[in-house]
C-alpha positions, 0 to 999 in steps of 0.5 A: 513748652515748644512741641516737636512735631515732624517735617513730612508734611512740609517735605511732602508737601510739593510731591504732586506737582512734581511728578515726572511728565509724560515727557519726562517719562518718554525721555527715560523711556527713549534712554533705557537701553543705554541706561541698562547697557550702563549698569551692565557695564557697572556690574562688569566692573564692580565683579573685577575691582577686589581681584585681578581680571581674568581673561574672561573679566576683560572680555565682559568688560570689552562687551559691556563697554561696545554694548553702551557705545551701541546704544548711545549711537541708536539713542544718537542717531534718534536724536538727530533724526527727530531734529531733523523733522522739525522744521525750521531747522537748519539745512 
């Protein structure tokens, strides 16, 4: 008779050295404001998908979308600055 026993083990078993290095958690870090201004922009969506939008609708979507283009251009903009202290780097 086989006995049936669970996978956790097997599944958890590379979890420690798969952790997110502090790098890693820098990088998210880095990249929060443009991931929450997303979500914002979800949300802002999400509310106007079972109705027709309102005037108010479009405007907390149009604010929701400047929001995520802001933040992509300061995520950007740190981007390029931190390339170009490297050196080594093209002129």
């Amino acid at each position: 008779m086989d006995d049936i026993v669970t996978v956790q083990d097997a599944v958890t078993a590379f979890a420690p050295w798969r952790e997110p290095t502090d790098a890693d958690l820098d990088a998210i870090d880095l990249e929060m404001p443009v991931i929450t201004a997303e979500i914002a922009l979800l949300d802002a969506q999400i509310m106007t998908i079972d109705r027709s939008a309102t005037e108010l609708d479009t405007r907390r979507v149009r604010r929701a979308r400047r929001r995520v283009l802001a933040a992509r251009r300061v995520l950007s903009n740190l981007s390029a600055a931190a390339t170009a202290t490297v050196p080594g780097g093209a002129a």
